[in-house]
Each structure stands twice: as C-alpha cells, then as structure tokens.
C-alpha positions as CSV (number, residue, x, y, z in Angstrom):
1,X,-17.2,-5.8,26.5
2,X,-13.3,-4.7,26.5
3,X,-12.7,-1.4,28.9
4,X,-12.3,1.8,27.1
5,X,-8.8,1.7,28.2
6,X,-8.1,-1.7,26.9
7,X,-9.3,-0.7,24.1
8,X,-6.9,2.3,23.7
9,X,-4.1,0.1,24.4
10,X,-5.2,-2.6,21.9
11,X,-5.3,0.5,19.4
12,X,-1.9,1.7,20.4
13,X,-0.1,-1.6,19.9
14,X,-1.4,-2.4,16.6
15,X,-0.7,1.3,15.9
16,X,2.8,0.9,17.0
17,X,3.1,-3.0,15.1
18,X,2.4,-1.0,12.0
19,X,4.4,1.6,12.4
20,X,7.8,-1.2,13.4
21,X,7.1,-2.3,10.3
22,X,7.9,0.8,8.5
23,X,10.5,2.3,10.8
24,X,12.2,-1.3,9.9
25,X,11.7,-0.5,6.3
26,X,13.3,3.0,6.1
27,X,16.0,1.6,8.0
28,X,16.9,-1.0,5.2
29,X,16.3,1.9,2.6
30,X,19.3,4.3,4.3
31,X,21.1,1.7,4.9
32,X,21.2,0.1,1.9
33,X,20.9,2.9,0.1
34,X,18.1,1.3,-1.8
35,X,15.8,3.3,-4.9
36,X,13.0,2.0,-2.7
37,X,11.1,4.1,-0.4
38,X,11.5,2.7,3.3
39,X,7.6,2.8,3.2
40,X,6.9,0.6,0.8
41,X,10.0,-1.8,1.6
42,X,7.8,-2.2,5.4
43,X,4.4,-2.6,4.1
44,X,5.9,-5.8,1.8
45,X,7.8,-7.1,5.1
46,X,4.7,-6.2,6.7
47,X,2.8,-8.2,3.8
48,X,5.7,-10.8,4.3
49,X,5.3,-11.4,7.9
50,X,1.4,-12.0,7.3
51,X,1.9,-14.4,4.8
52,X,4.7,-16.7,7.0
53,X,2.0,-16.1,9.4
54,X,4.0,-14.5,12.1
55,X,1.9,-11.9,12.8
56,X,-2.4,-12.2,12.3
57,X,-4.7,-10.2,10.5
58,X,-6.2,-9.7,14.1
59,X,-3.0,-8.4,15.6
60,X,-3.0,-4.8,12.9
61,X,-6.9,-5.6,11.6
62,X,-8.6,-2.6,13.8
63,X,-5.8,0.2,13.0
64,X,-5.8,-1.3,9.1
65,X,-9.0,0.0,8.8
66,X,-9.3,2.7,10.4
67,X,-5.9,4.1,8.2
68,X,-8.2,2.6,4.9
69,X,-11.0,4.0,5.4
70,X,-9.0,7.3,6.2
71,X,-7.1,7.5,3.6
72,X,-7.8,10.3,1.9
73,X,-7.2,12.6,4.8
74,X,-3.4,11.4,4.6
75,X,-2.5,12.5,0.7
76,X,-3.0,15.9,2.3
77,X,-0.1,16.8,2.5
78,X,1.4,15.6,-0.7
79,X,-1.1,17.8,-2.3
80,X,-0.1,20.6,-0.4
81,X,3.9,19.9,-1.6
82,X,2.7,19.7,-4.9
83,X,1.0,23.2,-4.7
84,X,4.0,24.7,-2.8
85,X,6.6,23.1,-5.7
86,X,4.1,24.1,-8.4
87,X,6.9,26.4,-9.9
88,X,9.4,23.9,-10.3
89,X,6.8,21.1,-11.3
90,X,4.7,23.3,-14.2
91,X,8.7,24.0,-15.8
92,X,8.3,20.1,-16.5
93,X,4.9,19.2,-16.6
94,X,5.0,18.0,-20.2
95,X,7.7,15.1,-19.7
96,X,5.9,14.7,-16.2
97,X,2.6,13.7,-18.2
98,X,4.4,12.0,-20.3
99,X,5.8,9.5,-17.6
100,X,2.3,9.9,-16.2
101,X,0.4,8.8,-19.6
102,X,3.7,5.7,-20.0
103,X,2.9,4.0,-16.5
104,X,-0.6,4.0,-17.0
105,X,-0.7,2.4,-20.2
106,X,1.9,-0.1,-19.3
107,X,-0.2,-0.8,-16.1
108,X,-3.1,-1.7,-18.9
109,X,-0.8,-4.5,-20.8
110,X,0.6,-6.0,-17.6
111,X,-3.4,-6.1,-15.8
112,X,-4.4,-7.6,-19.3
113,X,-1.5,-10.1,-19.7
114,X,-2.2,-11.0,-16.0
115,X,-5.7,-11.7,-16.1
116,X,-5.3,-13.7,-19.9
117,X,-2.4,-15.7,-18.0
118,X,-5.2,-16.5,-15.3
119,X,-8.0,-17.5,-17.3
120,X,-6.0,-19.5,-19.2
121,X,-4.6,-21.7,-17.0
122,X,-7.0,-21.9,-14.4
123,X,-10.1,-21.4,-16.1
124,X,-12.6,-24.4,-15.3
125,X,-11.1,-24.3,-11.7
126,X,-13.6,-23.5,-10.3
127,X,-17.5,-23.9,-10.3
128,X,-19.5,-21.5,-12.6
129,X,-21.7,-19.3,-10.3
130,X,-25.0,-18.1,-11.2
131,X,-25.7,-14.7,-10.8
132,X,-29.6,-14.9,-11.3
C-alpha cells in the first residue's frame, strides 16, 4: 500500500508533467505568435509524446482522470466571462449563432465522410461480433 505522502507526491508530479506540457505549449504560441491557443498546442505535444512513447499512460493516468471526471467544475469560469461580457456578446449574437450553427454542421460532413472512409476500406477487418 503506497504512504499517504507518496501518494501526494505521485499526484504532484503527474500534476506538474501535465501542466510542462502546457506551459511548453503557450510558450510556442507567444513565441511564434501562432492563431493556436498554447493549451491546445501542449495537450497535442502532450498527445505526441505518448504516442513516440516517451512518456506512459501510467506516468499522467491518476491526475488524467481526476481533471476528466472534473471537468465540468473547470468551464466555470468561462461561463462566468461569458455572463460578465454578455453586453458585448448579445450586440453579435446573431453572426455568433451563425458561426455556431456553420461548425456544427461541418463537424456532421467531416464525422460522416470519416466514418464512410473507414467502413470502406477496412470493413471486413475485423470479426463480426455478436451482440446476443
């Protein structure tokens, strides 16, 4: 049985691990001066760095799922800018639906032309599996 204070440490550097990730990300963002929010450039090295292997799923798993299964505690407080910029967002709201309505039916056609592409080519793979 690990010590509570092992424990808190193993917490901590997966904690930290994550959070390299995405202090390494908005660096290349300023830096570069990217469109790309640094967050999202460090969760793809992040998603990088798993996939060459360099880092496990055991080394971030424990703090991954705590943060996932707490998510919805952390759009907080992009609620509460929305409320506090409500002026400024209701003077556009129309174009913001709009934008809104666009990127979720263009998420439809590129899910659809992804999952066609898949059964196509790799339909028969795999074994049928009986459901019964």
């Amino acid at each position: 049985m690990i010590k509570p204070r092992r424990r808190l440490v193993k917490y901590y550097i997966q904690f930290m691990l994550i959070c390299l990730f995405a202090v390494i990300g908005e660096a290349l963002s300023t830096f570069f001066k990217l469109p790309v929010p640094g967050s999202i450039i460090g969760l793809f090295l992040l998603l990088i760095a798993l996939q060459l292997k360099w880092i496990r799923p055991r080394h971030i798993h424990a703090v991954a799922e705590f943060l996932i299964v707490n998510m919805t505690i952390l759009f907080l407080p992009a609620g509460v800018g929305i409320m506090e910029r409500w002026n400024a967002i209701s003077a556009n709201i129309v174009p913001i639906i709009l934008i809104i309505m666009g990127a979720l039916v263009l998420n439809i056609v590129v899910i659809a032309v992804v999952v066609v592409y898949i059964k196509k080519h790799f339909e028969g793979d795999y074994e049928e599996v009986n459901h019964d």
